[in-house]
LUMNU-654885 format. One record per residue: residue number from 1; y, z, x of N, C-alpha, C in turn; residue in one letter. Coordinates in steps of 0.02 Angstrom, whole numbers, plus 32768, in hexadecimal, padded with zeros to 4 digits. Each point is the difference from the previous one (the first is absolute). Example, Ala and Ser with C-alpha at 12.3 -4.5 7.8 and 13.67 -1.06 7.14 Angstrom:
BEGIN
LOMI    n  n_yy  n_zz  n_xx  ca_yy  ca_zz  ca_xx  c_yy  c_zz  c_xx  res
LOMI    1  7EE4  8186  8294   803B   8000   7FD3  803C  8000  802D    a
LOMI    2  8035  7FDC  7FEE   803B   8003   802A  8037  8025  7FD9    s
***
This chain:
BEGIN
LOMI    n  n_yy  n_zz  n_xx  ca_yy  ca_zz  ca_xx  c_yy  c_zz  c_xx  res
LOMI    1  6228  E70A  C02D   8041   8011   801D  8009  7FDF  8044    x
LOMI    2  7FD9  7FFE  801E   7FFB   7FCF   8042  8006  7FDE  7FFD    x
LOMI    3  7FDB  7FC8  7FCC   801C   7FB9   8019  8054  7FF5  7FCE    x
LOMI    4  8009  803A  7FE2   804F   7FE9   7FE8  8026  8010  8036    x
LOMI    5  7FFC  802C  8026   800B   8009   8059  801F  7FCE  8031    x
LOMI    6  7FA8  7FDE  7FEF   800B   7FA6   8028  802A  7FE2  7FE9    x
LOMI    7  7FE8  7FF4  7FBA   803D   7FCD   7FDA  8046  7FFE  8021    x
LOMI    8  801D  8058  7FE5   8039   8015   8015  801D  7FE3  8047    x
LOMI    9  7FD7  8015  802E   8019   7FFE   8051  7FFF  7FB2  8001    x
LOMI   10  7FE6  7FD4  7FFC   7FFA   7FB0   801D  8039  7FE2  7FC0    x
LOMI   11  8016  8024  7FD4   8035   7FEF   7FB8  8030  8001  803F    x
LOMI   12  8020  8035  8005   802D   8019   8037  800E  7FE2  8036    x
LOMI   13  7FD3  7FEC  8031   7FF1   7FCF   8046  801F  7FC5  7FDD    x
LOMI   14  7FDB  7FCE  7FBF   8018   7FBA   7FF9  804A  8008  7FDD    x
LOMI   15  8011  8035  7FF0   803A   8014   7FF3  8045  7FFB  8033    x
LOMI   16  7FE7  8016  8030   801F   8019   8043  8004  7FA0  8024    x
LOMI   17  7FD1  7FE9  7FF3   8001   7FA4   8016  8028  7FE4  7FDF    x
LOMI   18  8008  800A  7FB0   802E   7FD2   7FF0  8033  8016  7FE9    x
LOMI   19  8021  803E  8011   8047   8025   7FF2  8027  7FED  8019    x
LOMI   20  8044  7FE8  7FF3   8040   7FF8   8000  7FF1  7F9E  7FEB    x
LOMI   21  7FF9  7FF5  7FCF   7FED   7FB1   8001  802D  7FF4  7FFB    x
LOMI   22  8031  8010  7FDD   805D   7FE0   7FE5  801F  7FFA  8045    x
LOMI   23  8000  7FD0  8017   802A   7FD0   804C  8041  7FF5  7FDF    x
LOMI   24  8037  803E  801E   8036   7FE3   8005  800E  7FD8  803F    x
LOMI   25  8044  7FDE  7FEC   8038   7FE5   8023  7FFE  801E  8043    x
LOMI   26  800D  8038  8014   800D   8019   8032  7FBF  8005  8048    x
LOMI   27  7FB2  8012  7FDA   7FD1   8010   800E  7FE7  7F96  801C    x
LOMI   28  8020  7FD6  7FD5   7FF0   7FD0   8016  802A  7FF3  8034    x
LOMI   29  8035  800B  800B   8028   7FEF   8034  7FDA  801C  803F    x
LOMI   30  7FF4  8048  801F   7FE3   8022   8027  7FBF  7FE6  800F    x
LOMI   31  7FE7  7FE8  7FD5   7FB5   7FE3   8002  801A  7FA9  8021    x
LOMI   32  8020  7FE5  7FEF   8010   7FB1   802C  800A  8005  8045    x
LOMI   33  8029  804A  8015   801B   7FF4   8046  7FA3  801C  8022    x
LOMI   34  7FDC  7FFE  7FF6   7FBE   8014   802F  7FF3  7FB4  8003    x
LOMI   35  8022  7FCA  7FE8   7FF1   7FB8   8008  7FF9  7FE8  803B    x
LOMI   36  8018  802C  8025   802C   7FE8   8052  7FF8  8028  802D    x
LOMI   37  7FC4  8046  7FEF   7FF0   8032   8040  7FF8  7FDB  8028    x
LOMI   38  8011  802B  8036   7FEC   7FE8   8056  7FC1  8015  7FF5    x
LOMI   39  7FD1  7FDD  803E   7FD6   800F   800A  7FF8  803A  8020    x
LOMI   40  7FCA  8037  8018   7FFF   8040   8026  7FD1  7FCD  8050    x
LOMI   41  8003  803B  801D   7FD1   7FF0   8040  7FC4  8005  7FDE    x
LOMI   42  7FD5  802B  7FD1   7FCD   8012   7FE5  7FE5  7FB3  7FE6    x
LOMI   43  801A  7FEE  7FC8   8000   7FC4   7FE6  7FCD  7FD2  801A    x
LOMI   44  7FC7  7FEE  7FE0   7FCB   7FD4   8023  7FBE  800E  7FFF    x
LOMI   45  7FD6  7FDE  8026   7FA8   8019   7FFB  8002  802E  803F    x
LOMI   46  7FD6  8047  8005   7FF0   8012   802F  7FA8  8019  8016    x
LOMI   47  7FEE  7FFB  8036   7FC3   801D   800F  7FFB  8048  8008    x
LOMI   48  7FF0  8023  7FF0   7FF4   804A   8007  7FD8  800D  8037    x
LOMI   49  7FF4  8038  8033   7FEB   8008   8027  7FAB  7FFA  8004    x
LOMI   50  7FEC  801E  7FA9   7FA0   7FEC   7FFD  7FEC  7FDD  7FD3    x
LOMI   51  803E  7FC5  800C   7FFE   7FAA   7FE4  8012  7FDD  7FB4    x
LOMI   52  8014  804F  7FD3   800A   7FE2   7FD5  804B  7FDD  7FFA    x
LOMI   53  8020  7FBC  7FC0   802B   7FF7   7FFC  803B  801A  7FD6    x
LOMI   54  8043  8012  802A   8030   8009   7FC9  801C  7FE3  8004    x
LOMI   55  801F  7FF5  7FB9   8037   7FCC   7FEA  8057  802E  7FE9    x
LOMI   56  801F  8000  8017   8029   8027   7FF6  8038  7FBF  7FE0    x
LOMI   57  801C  8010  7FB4   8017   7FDC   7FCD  8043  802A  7FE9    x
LOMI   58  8047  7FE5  8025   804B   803A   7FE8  7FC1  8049  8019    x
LOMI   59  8014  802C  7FB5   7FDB   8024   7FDD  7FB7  8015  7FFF    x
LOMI   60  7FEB  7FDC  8013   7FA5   7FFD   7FEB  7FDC  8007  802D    x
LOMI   61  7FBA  800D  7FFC   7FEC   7FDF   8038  7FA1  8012  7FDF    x
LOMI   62  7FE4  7FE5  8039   7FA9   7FF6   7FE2  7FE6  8002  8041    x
LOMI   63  7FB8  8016  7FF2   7FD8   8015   803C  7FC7  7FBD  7FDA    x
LOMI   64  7FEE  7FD2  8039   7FC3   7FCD   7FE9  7FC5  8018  8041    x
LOMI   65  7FC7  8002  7FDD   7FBF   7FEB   8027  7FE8  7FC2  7FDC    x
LOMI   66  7FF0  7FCD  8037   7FEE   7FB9   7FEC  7FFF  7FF1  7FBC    x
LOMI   67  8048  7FEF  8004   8022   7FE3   7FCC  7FF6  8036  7FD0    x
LOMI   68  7FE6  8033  7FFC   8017   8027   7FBA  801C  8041  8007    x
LOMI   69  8026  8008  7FDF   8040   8033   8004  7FCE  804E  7FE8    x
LOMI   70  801D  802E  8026   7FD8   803A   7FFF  8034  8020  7FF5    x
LOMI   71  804A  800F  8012   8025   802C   7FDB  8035  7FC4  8005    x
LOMI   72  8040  802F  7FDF   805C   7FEB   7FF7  801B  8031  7FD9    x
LOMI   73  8056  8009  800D   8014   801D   7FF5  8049  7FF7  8016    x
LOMI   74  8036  801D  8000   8041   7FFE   8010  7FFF  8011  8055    x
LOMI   75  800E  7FE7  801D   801D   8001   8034  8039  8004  8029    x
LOMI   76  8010  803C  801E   8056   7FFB   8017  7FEC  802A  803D    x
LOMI   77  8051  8016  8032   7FFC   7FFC   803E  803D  801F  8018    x
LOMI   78  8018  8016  8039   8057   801C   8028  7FDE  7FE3  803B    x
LOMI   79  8028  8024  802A   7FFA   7FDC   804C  7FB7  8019  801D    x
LOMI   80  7FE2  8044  7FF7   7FE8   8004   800C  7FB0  8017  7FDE    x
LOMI   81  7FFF  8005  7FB7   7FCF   8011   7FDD  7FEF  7FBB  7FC8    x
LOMI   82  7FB1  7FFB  7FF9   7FF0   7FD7   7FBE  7FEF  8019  7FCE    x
LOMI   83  8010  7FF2  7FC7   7FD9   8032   7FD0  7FE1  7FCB  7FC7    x
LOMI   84  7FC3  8011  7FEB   7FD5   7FE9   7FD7  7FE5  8019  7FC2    x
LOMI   85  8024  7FEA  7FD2   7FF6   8023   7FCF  7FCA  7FDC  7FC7    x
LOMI   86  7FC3  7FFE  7FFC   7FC4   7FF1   7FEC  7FF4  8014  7FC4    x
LOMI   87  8018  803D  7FE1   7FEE   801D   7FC1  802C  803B  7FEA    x
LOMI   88  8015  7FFE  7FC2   8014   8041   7FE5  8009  803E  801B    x
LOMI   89  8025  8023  8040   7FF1   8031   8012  7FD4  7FF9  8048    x
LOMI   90  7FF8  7FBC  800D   7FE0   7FDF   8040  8018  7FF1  802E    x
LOMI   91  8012  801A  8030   8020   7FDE   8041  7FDD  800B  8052    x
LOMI   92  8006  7FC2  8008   7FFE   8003   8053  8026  7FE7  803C    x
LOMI   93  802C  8047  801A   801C   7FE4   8035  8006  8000  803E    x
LOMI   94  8012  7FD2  802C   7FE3   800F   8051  803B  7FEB  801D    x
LOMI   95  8008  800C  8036   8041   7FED   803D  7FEB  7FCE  801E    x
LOMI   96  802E  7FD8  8029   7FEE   7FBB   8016  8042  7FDB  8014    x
LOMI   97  7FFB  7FED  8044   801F   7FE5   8031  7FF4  7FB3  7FFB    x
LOMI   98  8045  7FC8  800D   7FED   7FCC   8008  7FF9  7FE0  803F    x
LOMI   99  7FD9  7FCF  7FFC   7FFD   7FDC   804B  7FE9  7FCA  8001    x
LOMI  100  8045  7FE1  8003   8013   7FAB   800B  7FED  7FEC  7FAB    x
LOMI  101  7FD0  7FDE  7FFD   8003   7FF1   7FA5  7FC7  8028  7FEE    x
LOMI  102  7FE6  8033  8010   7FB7   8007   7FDD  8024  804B  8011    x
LOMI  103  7FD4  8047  7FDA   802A   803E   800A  7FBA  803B  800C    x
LOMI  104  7FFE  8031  8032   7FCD   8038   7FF7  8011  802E  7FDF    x
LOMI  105  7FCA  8028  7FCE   7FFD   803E   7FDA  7FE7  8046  8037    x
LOMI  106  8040  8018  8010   7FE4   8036   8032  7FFF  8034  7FD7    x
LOMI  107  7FF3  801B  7FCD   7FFB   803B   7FDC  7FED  7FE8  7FC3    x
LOMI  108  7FB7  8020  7FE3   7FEF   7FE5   7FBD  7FC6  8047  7FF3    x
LOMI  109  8028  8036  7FF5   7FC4   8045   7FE7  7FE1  7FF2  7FD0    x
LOMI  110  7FB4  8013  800D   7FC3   7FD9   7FB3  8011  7FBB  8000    x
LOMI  111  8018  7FCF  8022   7FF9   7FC9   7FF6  7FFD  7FD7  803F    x
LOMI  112  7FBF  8017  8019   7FF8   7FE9   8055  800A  7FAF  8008    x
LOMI  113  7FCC  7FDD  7FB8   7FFA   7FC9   8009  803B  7FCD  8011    x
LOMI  114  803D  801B  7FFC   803E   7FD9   7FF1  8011  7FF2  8046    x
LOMI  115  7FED  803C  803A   8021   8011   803B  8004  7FC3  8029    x
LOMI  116  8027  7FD7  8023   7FED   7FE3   8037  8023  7FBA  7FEA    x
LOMI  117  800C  7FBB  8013   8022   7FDF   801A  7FE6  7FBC  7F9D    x
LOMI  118  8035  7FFD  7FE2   7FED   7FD7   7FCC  8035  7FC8  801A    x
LOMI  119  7FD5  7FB4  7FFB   8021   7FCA   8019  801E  7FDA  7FC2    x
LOMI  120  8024  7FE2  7FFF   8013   7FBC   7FD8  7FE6  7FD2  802B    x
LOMI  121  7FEF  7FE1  7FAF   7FD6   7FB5   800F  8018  7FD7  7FD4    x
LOMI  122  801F  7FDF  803B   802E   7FC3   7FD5  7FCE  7FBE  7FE7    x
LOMI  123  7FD3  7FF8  8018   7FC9   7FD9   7FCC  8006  7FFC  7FCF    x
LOMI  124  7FEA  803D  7FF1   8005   8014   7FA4  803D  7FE9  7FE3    x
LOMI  125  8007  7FD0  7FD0   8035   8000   7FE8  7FE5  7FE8  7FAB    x
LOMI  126  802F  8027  7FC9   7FFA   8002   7FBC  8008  7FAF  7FD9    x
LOMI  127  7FC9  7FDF  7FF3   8005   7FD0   7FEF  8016  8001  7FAB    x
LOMI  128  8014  7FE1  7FDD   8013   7FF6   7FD0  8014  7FAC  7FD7    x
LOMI  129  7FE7  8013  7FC7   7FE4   7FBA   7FD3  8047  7FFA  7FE1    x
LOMI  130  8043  7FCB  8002   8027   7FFA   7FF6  8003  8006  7F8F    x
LOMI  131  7FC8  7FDB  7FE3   7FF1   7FFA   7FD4  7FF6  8041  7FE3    x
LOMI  132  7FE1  8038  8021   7FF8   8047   7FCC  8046  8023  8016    x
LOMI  133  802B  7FFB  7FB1   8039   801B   7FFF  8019  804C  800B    x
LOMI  134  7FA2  8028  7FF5   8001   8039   8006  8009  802F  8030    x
LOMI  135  7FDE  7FD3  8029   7FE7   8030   8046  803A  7FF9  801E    x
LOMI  136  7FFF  8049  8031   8043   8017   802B  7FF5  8035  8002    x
LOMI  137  8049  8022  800F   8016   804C   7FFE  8045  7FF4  7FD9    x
LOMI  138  7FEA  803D  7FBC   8031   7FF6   7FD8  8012  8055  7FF9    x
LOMI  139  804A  8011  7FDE   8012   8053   7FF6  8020  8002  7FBE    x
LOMI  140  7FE6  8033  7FDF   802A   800C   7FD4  8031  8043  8008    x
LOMI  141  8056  8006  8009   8012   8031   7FEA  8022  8023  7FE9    x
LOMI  142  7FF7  8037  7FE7   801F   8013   7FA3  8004  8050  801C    x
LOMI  143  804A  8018  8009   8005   802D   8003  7FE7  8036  802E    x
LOMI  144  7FE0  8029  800C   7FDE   8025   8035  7FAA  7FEE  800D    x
LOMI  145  7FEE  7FC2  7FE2   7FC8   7FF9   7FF1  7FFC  7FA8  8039    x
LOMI  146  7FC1  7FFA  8019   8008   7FB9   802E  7FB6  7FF2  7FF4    x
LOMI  147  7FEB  7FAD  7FD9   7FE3   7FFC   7FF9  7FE5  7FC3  8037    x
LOMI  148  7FD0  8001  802A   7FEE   7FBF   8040  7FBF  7FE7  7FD0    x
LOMI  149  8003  7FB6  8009   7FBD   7FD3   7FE8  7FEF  7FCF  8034    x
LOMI  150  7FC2  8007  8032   7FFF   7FE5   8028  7FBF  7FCD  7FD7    x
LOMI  151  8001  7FA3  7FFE   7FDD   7FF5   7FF6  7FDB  7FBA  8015    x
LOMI  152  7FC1  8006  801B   7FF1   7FEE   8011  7FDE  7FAA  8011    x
LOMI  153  7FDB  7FD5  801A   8007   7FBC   7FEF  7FAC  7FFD  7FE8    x
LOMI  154  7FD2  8041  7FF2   7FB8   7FFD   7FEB  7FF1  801B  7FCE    x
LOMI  155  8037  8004  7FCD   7FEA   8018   7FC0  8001  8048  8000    x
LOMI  156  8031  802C  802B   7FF6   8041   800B  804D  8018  801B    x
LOMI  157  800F  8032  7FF0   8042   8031   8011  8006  8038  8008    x
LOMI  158  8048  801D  7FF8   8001   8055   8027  8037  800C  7FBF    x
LOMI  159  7FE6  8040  7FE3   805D   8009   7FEF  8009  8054  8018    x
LOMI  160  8035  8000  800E   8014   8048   8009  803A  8014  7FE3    x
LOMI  161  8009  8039  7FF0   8041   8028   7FDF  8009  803E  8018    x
LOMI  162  8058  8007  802A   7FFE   8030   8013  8059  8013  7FEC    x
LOMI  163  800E  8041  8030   8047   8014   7FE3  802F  7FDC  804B    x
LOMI  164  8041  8002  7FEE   8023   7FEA   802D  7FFC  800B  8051    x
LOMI  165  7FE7  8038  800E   7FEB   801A   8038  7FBC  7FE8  800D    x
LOMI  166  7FE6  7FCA  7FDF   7FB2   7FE2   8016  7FD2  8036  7FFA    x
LOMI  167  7FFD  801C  7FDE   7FCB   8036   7FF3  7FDC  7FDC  7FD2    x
LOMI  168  7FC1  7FF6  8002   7FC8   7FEE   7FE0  8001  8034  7FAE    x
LOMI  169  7FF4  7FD0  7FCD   7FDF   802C   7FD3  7FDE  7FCC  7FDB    x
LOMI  170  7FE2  7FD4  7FF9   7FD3   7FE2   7FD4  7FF5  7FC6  8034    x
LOMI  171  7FAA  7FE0  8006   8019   7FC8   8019  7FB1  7FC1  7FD7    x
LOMI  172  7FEB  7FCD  8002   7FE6   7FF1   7FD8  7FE7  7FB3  802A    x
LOMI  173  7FC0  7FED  7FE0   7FFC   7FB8   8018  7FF1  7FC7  7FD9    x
LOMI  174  8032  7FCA  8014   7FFD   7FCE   7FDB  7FD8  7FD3  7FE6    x
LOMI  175  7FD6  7FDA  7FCF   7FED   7FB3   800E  800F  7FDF  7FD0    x
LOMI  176  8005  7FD2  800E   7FFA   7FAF   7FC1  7FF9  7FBD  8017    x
LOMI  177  7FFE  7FE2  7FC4   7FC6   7FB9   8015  8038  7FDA  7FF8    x
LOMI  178  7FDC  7FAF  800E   8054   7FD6   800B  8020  7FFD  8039    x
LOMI  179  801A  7FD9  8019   802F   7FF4   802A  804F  801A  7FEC    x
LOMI  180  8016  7FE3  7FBF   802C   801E   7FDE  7FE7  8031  7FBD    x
LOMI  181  7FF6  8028  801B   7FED   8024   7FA9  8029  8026  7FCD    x
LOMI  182  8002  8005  7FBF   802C   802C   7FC7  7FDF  802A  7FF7    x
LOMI  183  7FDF  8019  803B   7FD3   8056   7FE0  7FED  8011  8036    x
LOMI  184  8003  803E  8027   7FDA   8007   8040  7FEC  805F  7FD7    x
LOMI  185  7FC3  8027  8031   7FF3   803E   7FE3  8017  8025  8039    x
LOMI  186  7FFB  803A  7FF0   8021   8036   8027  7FCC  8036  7FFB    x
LOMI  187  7FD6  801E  8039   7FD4   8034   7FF3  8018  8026  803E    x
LOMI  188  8021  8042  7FCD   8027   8042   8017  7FCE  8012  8016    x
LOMI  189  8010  8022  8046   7FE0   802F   8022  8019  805C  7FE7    x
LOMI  190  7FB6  7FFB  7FEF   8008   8058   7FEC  7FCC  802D  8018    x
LOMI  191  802A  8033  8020   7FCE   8021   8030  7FD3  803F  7FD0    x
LOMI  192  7FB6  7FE6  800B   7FC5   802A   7FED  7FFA  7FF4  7FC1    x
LOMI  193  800F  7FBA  7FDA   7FFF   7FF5   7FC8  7FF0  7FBA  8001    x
LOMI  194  7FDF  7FDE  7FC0   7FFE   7FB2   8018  8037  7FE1  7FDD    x
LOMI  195  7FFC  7FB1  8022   8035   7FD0   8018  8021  7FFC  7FB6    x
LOMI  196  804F  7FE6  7FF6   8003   7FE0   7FB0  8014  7FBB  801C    x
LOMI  197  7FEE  7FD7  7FE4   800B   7FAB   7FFE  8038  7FEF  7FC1    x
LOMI  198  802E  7FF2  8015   8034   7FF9   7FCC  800B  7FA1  8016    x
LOMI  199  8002  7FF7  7FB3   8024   7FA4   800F  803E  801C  7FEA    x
LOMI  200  801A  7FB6  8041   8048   8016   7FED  8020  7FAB  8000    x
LOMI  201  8032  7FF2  7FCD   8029   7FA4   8012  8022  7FF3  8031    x
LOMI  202  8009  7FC9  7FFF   803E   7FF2   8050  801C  7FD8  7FCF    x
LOMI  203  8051  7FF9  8007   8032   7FCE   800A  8019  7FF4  803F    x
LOMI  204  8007  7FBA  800E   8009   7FEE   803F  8059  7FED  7FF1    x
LOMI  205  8027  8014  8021   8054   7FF1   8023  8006  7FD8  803C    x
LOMI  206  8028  7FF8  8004   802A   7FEF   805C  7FF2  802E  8021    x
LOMI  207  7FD4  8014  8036   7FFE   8022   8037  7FEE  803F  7FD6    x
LOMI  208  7FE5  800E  7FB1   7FF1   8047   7FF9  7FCD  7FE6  7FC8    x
LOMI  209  7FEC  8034  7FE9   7FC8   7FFA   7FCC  8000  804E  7FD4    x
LOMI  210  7FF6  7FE4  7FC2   7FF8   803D   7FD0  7FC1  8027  8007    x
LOMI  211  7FDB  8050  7FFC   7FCE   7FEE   7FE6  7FF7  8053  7FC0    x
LOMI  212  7FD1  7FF6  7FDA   800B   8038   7FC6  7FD5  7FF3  7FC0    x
LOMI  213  7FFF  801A  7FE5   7FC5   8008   7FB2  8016  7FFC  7FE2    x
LOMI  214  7FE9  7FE5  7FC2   8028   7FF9   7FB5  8025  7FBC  7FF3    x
LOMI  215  801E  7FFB  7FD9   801D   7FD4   7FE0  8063  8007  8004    x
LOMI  216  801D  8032  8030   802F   7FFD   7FFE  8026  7FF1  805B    x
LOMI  217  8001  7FBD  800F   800F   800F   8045  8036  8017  801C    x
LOMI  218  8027  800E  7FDC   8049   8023   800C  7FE7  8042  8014    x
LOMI  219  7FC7  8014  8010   7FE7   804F   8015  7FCF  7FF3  8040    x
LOMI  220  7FF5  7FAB  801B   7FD3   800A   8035  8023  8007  8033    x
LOMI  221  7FDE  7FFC  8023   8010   8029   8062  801D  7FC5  801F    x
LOMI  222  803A  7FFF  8021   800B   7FC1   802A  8005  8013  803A    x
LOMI  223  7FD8  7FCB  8025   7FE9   7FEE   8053  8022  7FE1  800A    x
LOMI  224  8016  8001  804A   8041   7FD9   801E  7FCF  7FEE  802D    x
LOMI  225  7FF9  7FC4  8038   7FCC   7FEA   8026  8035  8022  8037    x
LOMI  226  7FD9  801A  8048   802B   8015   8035  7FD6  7FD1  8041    x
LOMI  227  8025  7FDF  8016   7FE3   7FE1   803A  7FFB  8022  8029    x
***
C-alpha cells in the first residue's frame, strides 16, 4: 500500500508540471508581451555578504558557491521587502535598503547570514554561445499557471512552475547534451522522496520553443524567450 502511495503522490506532482498543455490564442498573446520586460534594479550577479553568488533572472534567482548552484527559486520584491521562495511552502524574507547600486539587508529573522551590505559585480557578466538555440530565459503562460525555463550554456537548467502570484509549486532541474538538442530531461524535485527524470522533445520556433511527450505536439508547452 505504500509504495502505491508513492506511485500516487509523484503521478500527481508530474501531473501538476504538465497541466494545462492546450496553449490558446490568448495565453500566447500574454506570454509575447514578457518579450520586452524592463529590467528590475535586482537584475544581475550579486555577492552576498559570506561570499556566495546571486544571480537574480526577471523571476528567478540562484545562490552559487564556486560555480555550483546550492539553491533557486522564484524571486520577487516591493519597496521594501525580498522574498525568496526556494520550495513548496518555503520562503525567505528580509528588509533591505538601497545604496547607490548595491542594497543592505537590515532585517533577516533566522536568516542572519543574509544581513549586511550585498554588492553588484559588474564583472560577472552571462556569457552565451550564439549557436545553442536553447539556452536563455524562457516562460510559459497558460492561464493561472507560469511556467520559467532558465537554461543554461553547460548542459544544465532550472525549471520552475508557479501560480500567477509567483508562488512556487513545483520546480525541477534541467540537462541535455548538444549544443542544439531534440531532447533535454527534467528531474522534478520532490520533497522526501527520490528524483523522477522525465525526457522530454523540443521544437524549436522564432523566439519560442515547444517542449512535451508523446507524439502529439499540438499538446506541448510553449516557451516564449524573455530577454
Amino acid at each position: 500500500m505504500k509504495k502505491y502511495r508513492i506511485i500516487l503522490h509523484l503521478t500527481v506532482i508530474f501531473l501538476i508540471f504538465i497541466s494545462g498543455c492546450t496553449t490558446n490564442t490568448q495565453s500566447i498573446k500574454e506570454t509575447m508581451k514578457q518579450i520586452l520586460r524592463e529590467k528590475s534594479f535586482f537584475d544581475g550577479f550579486w555577492i552576498m555578504p559570506n561570499g556566495f553568488i546571486t544571480i537574480v533572472k526577471n523571476d528567478l534567482y540562484t545562490v552559487s558557491i564556486n560555480g555550483t548552484i546550492i539553491n533557486y527559486g522564484i524571486f520577487t520584491f516591493n519597496d521594501t521587502t525580498i522574498r525568496l521562495n526556494w520550495d513548496r511552502n518555503a520562503v525567505t524574507e528580509f528588509d533591505y535598503q538601497i545604496d547607490g547600486d548595491n542594497f543592505i539587508v537590515i532585517n533577516a529573522e533566522g536568516n542572519e547570514f543574509v544581513l549586511g551590505m550585498w554588492q553588484r559585480n559588474a564583472d560577472i557578466e552571462a556569457t552565451y554561445n550564439s549557436d545553442n538555440q536553447l539556452e536563455g530565459y524562457w516562460e510559459n503562460r497558460d492561464g493561472n499557471r507560469i511556467r520559467i525555463l532558465y537554461i543554461m550554456a553547460n548542459g544544465l537548467g532550472l525549471q520552475l512552475t508557479c501560480n500567477n502570484n509567483l508562488v512556487l509549486d513545483v520546480r525541477a532541474t534541467v540537462s541535455y547534451e548538444k549544443i542544439t538538442p531534440n531532447e533535454i530531461f527534467l528531474t522534478l524535485d520532490t520533497i522526501g522522496m527520490f528524483p523522477i527524470r522525465v525526457p522530454m522533445n523540443v521544437i524549436y520556433e522564432r523566439n519560442a520553443i515547444r517542449i512535451g511527450t508523446g507524439n502529439d505536439t499540438t499538446k506541448f508547452l510553449r516557451y516564449v524567450r524573455v530577454q
